[in-house]
Kinemage of the C-alpha trace (Angstrom):
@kinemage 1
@onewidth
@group {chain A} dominant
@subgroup {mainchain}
@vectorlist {calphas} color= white
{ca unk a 1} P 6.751 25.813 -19.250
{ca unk a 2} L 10.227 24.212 -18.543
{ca unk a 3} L 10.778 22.457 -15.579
{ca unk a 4} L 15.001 23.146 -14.373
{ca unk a 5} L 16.587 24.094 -11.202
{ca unk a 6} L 14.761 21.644 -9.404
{ca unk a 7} L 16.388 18.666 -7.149
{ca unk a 8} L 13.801 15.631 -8.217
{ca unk a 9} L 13.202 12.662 -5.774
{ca unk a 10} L 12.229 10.045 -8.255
{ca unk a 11} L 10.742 6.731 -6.417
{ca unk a 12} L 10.792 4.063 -8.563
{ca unk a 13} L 11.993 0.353 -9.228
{ca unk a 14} L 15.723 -0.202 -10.053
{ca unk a 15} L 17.626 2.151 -12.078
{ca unk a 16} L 20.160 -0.519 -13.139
{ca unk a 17} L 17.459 -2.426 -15.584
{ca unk a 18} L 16.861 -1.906 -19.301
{ca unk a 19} L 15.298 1.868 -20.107
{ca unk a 20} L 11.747 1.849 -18.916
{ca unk a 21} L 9.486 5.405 -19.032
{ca unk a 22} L 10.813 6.317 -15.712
{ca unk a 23} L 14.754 5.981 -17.326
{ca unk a 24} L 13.831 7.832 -20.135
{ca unk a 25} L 12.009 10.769 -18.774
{ca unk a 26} L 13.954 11.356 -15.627
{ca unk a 27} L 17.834 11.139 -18.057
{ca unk a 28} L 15.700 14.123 -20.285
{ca unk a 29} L 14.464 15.992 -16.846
{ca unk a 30} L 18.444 15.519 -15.269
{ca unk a 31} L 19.559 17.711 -17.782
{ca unk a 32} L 18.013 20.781 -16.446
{ca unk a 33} L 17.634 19.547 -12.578
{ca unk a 34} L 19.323 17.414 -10.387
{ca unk a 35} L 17.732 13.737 -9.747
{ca unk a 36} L 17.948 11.877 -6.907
{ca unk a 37} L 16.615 8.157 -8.082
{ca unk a 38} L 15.618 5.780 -5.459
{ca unk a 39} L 15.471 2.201 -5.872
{ca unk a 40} L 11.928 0.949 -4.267
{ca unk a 41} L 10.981 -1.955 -4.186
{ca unk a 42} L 8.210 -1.849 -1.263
{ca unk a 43} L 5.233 -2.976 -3.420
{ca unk a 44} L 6.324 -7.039 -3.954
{ca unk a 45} L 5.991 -9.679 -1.763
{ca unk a 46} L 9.579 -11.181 -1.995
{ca unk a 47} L 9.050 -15.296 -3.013
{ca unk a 48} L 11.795 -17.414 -2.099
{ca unk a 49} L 12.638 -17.735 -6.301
{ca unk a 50} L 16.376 -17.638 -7.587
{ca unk a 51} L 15.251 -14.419 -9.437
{ca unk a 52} L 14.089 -12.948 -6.002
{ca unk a 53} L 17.684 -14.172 -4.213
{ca unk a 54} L 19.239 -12.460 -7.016
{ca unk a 55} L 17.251 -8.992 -6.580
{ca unk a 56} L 17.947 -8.833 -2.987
{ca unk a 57} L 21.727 -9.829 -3.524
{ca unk a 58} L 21.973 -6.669 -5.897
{ca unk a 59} L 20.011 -4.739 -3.583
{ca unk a 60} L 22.497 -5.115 -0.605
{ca unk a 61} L 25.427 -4.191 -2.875
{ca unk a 62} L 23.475 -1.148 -3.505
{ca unk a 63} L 22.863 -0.512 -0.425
{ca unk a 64} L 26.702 -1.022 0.587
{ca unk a 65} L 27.556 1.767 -1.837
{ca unk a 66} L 25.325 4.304 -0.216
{ca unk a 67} L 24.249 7.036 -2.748
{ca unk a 68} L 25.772 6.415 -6.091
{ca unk a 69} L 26.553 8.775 -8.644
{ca unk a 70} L 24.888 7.766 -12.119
{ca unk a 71} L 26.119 11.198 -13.921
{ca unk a 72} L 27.016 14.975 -12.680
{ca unk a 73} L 22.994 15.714 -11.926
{ca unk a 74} L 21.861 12.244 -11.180
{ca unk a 75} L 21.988 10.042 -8.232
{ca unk a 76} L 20.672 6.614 -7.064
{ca unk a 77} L 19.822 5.635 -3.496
{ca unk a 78} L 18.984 2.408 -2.412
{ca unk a 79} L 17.648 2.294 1.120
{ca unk a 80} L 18.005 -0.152 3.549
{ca unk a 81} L 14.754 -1.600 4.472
{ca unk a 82} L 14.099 -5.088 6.964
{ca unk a 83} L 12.322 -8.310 5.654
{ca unk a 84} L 8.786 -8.713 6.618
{ca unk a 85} L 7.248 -5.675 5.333
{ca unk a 86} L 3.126 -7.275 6.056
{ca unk a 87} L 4.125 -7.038 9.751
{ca unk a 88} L 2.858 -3.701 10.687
{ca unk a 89} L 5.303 -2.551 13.067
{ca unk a 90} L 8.379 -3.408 10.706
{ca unk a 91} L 6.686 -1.454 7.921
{ca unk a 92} L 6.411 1.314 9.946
{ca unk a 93} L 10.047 1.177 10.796
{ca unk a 94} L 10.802 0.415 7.543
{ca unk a 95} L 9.040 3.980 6.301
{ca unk a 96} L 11.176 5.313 8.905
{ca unk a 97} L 14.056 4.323 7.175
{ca unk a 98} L 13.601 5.168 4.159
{ca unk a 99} L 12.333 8.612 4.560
{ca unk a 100} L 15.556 9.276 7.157
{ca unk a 101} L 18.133 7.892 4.298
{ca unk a 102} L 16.319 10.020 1.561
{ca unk a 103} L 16.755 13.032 3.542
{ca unk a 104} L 20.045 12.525 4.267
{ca unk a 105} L 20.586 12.044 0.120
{ca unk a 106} L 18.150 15.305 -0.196
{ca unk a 107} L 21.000 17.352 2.537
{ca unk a 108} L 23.878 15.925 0.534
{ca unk a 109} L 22.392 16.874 -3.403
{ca unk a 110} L 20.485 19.599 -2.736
{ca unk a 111} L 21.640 23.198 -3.278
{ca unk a 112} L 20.430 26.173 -1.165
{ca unk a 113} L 16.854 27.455 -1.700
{ca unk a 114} L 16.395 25.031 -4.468
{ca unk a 115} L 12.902 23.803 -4.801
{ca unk a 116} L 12.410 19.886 -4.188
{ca unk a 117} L 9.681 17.933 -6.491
{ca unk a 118} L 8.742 14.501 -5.556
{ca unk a 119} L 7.780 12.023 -8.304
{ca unk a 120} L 6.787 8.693 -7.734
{ca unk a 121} L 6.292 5.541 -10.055
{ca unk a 122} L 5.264 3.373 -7.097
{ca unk a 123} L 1.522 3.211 -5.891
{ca unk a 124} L 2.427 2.469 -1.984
{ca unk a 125} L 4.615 5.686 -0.688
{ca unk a 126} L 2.151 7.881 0.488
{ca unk a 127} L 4.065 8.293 3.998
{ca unk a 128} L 6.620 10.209 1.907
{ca unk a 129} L 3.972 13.009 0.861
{ca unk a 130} L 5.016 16.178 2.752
{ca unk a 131} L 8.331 14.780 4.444
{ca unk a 132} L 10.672 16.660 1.700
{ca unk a 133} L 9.000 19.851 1.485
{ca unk a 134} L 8.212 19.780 -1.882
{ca unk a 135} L 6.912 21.544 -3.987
{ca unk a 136} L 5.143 19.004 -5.878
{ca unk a 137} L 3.799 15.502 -5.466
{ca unk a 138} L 3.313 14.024 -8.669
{ca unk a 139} L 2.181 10.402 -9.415
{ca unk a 140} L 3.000 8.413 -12.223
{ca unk a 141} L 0.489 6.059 -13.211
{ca unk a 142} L 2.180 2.839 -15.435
{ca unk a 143} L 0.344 -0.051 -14.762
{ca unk a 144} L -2.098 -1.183 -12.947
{ca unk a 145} L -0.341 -2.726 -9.586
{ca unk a 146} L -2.974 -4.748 -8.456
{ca unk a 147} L -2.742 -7.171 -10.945
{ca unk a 148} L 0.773 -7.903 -10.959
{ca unk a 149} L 1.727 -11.575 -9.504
{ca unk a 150} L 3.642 -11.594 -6.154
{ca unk a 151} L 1.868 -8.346 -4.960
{ca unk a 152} L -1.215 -7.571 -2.533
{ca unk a 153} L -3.959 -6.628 -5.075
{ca unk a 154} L -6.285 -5.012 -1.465
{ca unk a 155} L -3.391 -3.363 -0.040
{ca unk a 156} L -2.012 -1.921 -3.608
{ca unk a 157} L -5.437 -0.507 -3.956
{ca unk a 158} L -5.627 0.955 -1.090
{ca unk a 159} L -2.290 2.434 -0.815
{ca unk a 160} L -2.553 3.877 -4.059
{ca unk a 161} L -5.999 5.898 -2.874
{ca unk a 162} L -3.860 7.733 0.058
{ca unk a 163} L -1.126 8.365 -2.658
{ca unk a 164} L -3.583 9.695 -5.002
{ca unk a 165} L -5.354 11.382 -2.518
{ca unk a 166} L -1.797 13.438 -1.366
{ca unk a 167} L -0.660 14.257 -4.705
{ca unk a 168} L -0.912 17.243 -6.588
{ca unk a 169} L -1.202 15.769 -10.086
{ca unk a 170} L -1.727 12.159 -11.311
{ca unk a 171} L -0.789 11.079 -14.886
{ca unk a 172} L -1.659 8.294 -16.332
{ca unk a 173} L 0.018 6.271 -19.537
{ca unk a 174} L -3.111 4.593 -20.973
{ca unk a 175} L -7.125 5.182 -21.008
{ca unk a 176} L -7.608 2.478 -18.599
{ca unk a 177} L -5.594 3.816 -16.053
{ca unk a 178} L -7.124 7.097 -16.472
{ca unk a 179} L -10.223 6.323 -15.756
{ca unk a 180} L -8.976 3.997 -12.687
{ca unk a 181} L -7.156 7.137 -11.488
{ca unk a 182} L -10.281 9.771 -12.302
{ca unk a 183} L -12.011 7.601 -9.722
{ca unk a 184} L -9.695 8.645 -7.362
{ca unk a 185} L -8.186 12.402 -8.297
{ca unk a 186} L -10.355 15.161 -9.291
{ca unk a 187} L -6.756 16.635 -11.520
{ca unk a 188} L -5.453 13.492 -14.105
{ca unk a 189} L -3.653 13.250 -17.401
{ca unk a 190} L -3.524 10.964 -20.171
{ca unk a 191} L 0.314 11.156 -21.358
{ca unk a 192} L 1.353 7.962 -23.388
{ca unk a 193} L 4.407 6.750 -23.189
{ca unk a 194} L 7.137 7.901 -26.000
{ca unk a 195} L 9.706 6.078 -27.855
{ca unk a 196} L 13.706 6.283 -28.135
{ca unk a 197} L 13.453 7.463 -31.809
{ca unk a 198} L 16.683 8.215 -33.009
{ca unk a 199} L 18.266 5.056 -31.397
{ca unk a 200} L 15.453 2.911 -32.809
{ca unk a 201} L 15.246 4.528 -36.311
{ca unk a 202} L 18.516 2.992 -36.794
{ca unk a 203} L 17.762 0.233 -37.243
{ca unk a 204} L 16.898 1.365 -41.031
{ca unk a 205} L 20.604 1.705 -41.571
{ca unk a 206} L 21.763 -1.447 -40.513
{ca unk a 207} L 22.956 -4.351 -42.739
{ca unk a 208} L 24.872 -6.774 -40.720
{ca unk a 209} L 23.659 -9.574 -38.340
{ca unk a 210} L 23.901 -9.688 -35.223
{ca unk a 211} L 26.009 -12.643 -34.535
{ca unk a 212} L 23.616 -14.651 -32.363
{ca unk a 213} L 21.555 -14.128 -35.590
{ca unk a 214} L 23.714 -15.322 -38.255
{ca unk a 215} L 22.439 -19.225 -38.109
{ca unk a 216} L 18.511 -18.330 -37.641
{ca unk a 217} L 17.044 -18.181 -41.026
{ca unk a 218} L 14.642 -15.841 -42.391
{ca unk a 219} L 11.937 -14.632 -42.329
{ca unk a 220} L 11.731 -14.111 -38.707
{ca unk a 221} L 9.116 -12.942 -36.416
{ca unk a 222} L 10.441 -11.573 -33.471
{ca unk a 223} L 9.910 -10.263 -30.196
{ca unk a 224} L 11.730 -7.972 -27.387
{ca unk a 225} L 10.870 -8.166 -23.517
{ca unk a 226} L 10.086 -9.423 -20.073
{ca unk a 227} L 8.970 -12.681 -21.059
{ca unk a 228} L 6.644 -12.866 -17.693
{ca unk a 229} L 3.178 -13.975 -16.427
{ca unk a 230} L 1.692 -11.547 -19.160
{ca unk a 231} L 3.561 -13.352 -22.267
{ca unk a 232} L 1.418 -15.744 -24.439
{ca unk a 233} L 3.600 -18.774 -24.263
{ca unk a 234} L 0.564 -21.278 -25.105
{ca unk a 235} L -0.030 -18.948 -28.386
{ca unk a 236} L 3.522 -18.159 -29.523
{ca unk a 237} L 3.728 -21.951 -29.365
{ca unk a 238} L 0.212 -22.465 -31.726
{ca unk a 239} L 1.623 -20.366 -34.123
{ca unk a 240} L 5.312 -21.223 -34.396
{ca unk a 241} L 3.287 -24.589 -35.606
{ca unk a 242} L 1.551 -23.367 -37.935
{ca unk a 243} L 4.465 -21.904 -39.369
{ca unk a 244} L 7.324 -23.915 -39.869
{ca unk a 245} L 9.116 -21.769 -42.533
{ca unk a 246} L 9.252 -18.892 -40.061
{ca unk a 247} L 11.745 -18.587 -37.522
{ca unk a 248} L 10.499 -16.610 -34.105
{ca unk a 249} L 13.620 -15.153 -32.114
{ca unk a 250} L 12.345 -14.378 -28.678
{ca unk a 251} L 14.902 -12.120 -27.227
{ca unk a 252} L 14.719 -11.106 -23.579
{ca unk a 253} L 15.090 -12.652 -19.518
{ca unk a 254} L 12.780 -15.676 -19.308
{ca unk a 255} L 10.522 -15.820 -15.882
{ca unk a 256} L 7.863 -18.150 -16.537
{ca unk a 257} L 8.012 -21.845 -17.611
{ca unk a 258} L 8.957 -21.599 -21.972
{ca unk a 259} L 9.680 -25.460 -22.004
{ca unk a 260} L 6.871 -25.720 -24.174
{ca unk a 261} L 8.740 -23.016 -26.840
{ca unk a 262} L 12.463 -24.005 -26.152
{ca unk a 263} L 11.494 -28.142 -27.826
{ca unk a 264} L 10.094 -26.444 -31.091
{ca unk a 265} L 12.775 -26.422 -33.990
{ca unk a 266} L 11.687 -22.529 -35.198
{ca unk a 267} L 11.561 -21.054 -31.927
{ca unk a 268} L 14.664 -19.433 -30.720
{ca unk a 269} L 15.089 -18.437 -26.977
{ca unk a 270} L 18.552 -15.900 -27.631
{ca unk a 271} L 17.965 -14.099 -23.966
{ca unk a 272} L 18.423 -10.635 -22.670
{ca unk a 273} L 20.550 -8.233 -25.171
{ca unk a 274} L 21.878 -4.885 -24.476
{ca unk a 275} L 19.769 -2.382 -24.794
{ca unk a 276} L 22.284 -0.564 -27.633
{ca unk a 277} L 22.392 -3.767 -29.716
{ca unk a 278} L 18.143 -4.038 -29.862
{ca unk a 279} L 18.137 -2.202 -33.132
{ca unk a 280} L 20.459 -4.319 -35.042
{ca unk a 281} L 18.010 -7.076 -33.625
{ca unk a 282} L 15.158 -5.127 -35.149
{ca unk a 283} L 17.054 -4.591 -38.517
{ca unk a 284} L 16.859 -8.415 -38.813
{ca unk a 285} L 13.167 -9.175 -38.278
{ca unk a 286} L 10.710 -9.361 -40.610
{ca unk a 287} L 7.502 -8.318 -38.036
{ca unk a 288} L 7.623 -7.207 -34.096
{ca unk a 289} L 5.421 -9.267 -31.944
{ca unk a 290} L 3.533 -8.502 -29.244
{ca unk a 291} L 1.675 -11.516 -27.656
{ca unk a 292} L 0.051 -10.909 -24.156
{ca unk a 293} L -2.397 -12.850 -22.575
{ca unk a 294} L -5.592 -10.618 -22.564
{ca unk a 295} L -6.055 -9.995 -18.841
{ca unk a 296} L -6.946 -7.066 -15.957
{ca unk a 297} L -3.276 -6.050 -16.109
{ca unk a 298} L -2.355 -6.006 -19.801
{ca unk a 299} L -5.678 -4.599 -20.904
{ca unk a 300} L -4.198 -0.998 -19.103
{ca unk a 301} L -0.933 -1.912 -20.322
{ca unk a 302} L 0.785 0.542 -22.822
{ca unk a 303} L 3.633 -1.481 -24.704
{ca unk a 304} L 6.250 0.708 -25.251
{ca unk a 305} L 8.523 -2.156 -27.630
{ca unk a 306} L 5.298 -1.036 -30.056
{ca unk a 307} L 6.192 2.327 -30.299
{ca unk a 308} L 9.971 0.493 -30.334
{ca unk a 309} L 8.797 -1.761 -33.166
{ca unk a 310} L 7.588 0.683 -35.554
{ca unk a 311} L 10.521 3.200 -34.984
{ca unk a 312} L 12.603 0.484 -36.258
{ca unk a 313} L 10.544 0.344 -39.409
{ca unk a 314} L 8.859 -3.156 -38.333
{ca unk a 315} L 5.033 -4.294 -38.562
{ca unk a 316} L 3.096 -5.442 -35.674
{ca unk a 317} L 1.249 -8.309 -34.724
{ca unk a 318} L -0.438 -7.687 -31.454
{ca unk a 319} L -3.125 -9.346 -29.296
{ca unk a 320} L -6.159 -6.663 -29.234
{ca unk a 321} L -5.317 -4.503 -26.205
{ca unk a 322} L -6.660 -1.216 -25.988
{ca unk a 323} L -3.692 0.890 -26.204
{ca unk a 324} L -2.806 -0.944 -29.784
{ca unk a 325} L -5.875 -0.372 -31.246
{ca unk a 326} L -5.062 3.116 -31.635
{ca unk a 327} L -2.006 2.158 -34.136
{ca unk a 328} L -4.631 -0.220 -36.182
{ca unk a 329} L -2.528 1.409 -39.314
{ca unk a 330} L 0.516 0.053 -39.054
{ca unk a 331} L -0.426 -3.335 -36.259
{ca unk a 332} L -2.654 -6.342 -37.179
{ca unk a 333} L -4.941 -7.508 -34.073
{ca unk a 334} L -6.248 -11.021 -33.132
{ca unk a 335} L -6.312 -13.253 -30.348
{ca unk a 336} L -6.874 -16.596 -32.107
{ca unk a 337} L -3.514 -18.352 -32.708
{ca unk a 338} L -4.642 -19.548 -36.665
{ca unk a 339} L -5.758 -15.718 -37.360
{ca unk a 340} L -2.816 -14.490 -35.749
{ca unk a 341} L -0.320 -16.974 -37.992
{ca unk a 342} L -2.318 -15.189 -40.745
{ca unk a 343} L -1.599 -11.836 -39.770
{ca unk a 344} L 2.038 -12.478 -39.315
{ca unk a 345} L 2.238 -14.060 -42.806
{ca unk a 346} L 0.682 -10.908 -43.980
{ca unk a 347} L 2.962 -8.485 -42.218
{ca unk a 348} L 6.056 -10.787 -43.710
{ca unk a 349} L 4.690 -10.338 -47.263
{ca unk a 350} L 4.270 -6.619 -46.897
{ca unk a 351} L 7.315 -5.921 -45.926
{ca unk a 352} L 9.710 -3.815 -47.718
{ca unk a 353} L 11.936 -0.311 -47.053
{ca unk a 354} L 8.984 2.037 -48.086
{ca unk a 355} L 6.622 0.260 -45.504
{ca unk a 356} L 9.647 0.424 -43.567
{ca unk a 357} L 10.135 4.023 -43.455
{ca unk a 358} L 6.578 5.159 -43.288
{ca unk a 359} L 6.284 3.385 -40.368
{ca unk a 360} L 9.176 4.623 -39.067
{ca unk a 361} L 8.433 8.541 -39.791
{ca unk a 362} L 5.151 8.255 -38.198
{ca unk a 363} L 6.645 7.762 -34.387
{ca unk a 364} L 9.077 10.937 -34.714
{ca unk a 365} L 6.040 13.395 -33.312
{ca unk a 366} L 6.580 10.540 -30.477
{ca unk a 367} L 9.808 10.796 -28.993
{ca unk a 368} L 10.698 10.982 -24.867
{ca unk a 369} L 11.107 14.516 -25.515
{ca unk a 370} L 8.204 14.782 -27.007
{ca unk a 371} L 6.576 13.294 -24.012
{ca unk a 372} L 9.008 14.776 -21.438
{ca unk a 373} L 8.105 18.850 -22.584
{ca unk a 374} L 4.378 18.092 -22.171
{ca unk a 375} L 4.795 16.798 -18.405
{ca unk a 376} L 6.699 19.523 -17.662
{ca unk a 377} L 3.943 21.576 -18.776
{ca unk a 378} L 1.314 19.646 -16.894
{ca unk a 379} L 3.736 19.909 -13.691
{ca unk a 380} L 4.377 23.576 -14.021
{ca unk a 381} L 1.379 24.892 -15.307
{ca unk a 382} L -1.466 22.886 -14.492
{ca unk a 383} L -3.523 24.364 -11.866
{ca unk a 384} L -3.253 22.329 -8.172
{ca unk a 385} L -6.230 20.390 -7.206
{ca unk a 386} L -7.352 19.892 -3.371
{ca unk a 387} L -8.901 16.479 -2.870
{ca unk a 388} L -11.663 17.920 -1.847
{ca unk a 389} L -12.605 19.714 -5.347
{ca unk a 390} L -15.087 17.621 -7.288
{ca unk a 391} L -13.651 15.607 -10.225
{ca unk a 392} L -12.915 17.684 -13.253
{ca unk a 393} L -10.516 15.510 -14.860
{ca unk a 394} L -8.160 17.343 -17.638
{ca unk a 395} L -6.419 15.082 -20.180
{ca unk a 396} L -3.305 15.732 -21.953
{ca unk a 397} L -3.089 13.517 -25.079
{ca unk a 398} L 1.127 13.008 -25.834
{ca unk a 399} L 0.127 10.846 -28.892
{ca unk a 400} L -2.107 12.146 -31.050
């Protein structure tokens, strides 16, 4: 069943980042409904870092500009909120605020009699259940808070629990998480995250370097993210030294200490690219990477630069997370740095434009369309569970 005509609140983290799920599936859902996207960042305890001085400078120019168009259906809102959020009495004003500014977005977007749905991506707004008068509370389930660094594992969980207990329907974008979220809403569904096809699959087209590419010799083994708490550095650096011959291009902003990568002669550190240049990145490597430390957070985790990867024709190398395992076709898995230099030689040597291609074809049935049409079905159709019901949890497989 489509979902249009709606005005969507979408409560998530920044909209002015590289496409995450919550870009992809809200710029497909603003095409048929108006979106109202706010930038929340409630869940982090702010550290005195440079990257943290950074976020909050952006955050007051956001805040400046008020609501901000982003196209003709789609608006962000970034509220004004006061430091010290673990004192109880400013996070209650601070809830205050923010639900007060998002109405005031809701009076200024919405049309009359249209129907308000409120999604959220964060685990820690359930004061905003029933302010709007929606229609719909719907929680979307990407990671598993708790373990993230910087943020309150007791008070995510618990948080979470009155969200979950508030919303209509919970989905969830890996098995992990579903279970986590069965434990806590009788009405949950598994729907993995998709993949920009189209923009990816070009990458089979491409012939010419990208210029920050044109000195790094080949073959290269390379990888695309958040280099973060979750990144492997101590492995990455194992098996750079094992192979010499292979160059590994680690392309993305750096937030943990590298030091160790940056003084080896084959690693190269090129930084965060725009997102429209990735696939002429991905045209030049010889095998995608994916090297996360194996811990409470990445083994819910549901890598998205896989789906990313193979849409751009590339084998995989992964550490043996859960959600990979399904792809065991196309990705090699090991956590041991000599079996995992082995795996990477093996994905060099087998790589060639039919590989390529296959690899490739299989992620079309996967696209953000794909995944978008089957939420809106869940959303529209599903029935509405009470808390009180006893848990019959439905799943909704997006990837088959």
């Amino acid at each position: 069943m489509p979902l249009k005509d709606r005005l969507i609140i979408c409560i998530a983290s920044s909209w002015d980042i590289d496409p995450t799920s919550k870009h992809q599936v809200m710029r497909i859902l603003s095409q048929t409904n108006d979106v109202l996207w706010v930038n929340y960042h409630g869940s982090r305890r702010p550290s005195l870092n440079r990257k943290d001085a950074r976020s909050a400078l952006g955050a007051l120019k956001r805040v400046a500009s008020g609501l901000r168009p982003i196209h003709e259906r789609m608006s962000q809102l970034t509220p004004l909120v006061i430091p010290g959020a673990r004192d109880l009495r400013v996070r209650k004003l601070n809830e205050h605020l923010v639900v007060s500014q998002i109405k005031r977005a809701v009076r200024t977007m919405r049309k009359p009699n249209q129907p308000v749905q409120l999604w959220t991506f964060a685990p820690d707004v359930d004061f905003l259940a029933g302010r709007f008068d929606e229609e719909r509370l719907v929680y979307y389930c990407v990671d598993d808070f708790a373990a993230f660094e910087g943020f309150d594992a007791e008070a995510i969980n618990a948080a979470e629990a009155r969200l979950a207990g508030k919303a209509d329907v919970v989905l969830a974008t890996s098995k992990p998480l579903l279970e986590k979220c069965q434990r806590l809403h009788p009405n949950v569904h598994l729907v993995r995250h998709g993949v920009d096809h189209d923009h990816f699959a070009s990458a089979l087209d491409r012939r010419e370097r990208p210029d920050a590419l044109q000195n790094i010799p080949r073959p290269i083994a390379g990888f695309v993210g958040l280099i973060d708490h979750w990144f492997d550095v101590q492995l990455v650096g194992e098996v750079a030294k094992r192979m010499p011959d292979v160059s590994f291009v680690l392309i993305g902003d750096v937030r943990v200490d590298v030091g160790s990568l940056a003084d080896l002669p084959n690693v190269h550190l090129l930084g965060r690219k725009p997102y429209a240049d990735l696939p002429g990145y991905l045209a030049s490597f010889d095998v995608g990477l994916i090297p996360f430390v194996r811990n409470q957070l990445t083994e819910s985790v549901n890598p998205i630069k896989l789906r990313e990867y193979l849409a751009a024709g590339l084998g995989v190398v992964s550490t043996d997370l859960p959600e990979v395992r399904r792809y065991d076709k196309f990705v090699l898995l090991t956590d041991e740095s000599a079996a995992f230099a082995d795996a990477c030689r093996s994905a060099i040597e087998s790589n060639n434009n039919d590989a390529r291609r296959k690899r490739c074809k299989a992620m079309v049935g996967e696209s953000w369309q794909s995944v978008t049409n089957r939420l809106c079905d869940i959303v529209m159709t599903q029935p509405i569970a009470s808390p009180e019901q006893s848990p019959t949890p439905q799943i909704c497989l997006a990837s088959q």
